[in-house]
C-alpha positions as CSV (number, residue, x, y, z in Angstrom):
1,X,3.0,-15.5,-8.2
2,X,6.5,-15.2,-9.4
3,X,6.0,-18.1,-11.4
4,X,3.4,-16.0,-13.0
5,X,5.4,-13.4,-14.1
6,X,3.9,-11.0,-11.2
7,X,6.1,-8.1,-9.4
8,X,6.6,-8.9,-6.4
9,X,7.7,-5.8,-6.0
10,X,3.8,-4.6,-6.1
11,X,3.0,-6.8,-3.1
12,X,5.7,-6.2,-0.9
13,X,4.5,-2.2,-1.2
14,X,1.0,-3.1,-0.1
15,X,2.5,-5.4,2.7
16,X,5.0,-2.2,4.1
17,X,1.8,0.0,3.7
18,X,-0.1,-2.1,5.3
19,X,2.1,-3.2,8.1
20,X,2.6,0.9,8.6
21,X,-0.8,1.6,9.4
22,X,-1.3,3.5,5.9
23,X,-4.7,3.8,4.0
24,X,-4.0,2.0,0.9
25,X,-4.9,4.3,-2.4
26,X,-8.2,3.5,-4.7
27,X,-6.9,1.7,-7.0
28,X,-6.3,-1.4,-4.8
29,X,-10.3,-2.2,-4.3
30,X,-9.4,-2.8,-0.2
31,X,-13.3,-3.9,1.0
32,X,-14.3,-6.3,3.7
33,X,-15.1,-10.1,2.7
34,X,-18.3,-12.0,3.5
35,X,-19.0,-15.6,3.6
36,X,-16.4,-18.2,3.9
37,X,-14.2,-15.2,4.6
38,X,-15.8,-13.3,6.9
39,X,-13.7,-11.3,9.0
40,X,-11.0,-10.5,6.1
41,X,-10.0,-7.8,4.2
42,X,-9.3,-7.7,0.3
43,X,-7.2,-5.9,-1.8
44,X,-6.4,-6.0,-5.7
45,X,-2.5,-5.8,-6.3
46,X,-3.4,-5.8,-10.0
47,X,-7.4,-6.6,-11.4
48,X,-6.6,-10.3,-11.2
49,X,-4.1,-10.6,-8.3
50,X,-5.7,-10.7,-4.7
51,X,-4.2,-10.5,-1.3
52,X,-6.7,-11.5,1.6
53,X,-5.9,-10.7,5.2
54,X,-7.4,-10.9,8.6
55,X,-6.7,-7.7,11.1
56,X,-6.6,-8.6,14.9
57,X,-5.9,-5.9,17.2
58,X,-2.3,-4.6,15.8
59,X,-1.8,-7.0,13.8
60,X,-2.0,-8.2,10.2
61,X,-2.5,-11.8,9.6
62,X,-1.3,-12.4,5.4
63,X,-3.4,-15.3,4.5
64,X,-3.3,-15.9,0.7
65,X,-3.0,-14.0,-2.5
66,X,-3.5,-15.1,-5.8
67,X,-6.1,-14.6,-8.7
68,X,-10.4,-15.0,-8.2
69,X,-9.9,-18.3,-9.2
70,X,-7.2,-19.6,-7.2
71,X,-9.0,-17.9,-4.2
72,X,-12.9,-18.6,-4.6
73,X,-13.2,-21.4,-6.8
């Protein structure tokens, strides 16, 4: 995503939050994935910049991030 011109910065805050058991605000959409990716959670870093990840137990499983395309098409 760096390629892209994306903050990392903005990713590696919803990681830490994330990782620290934190509710993650609003404005990042968090919701729970059907389908193929059933058993995942979403969240929106910006509108058009995903993260998906699976929770087991206490831990956090990053899977892939990117935009709706590069994730569901």
């Amino acid at each position: 995503m760096s390629r892209r011109g994306k903050d990392l910065a903005k990713l590696e805050e919803v990681i830490i939050n994330l990782i620290s058991g934190k509710v993650l605000d609003r404005r990042y959409k968090e919701h729970t994935l059907k389908g193929n990716y059933k058993g995942r959670r979403e969240c929106h870093i910006e509108s058009d910049w995903l993260l998906i990840y699976k929770l087991i137990d206490d831990f956090i499983i990053f899977e892939r991030t990117g935009t709706h395309s590069d994730l569901f098409e």
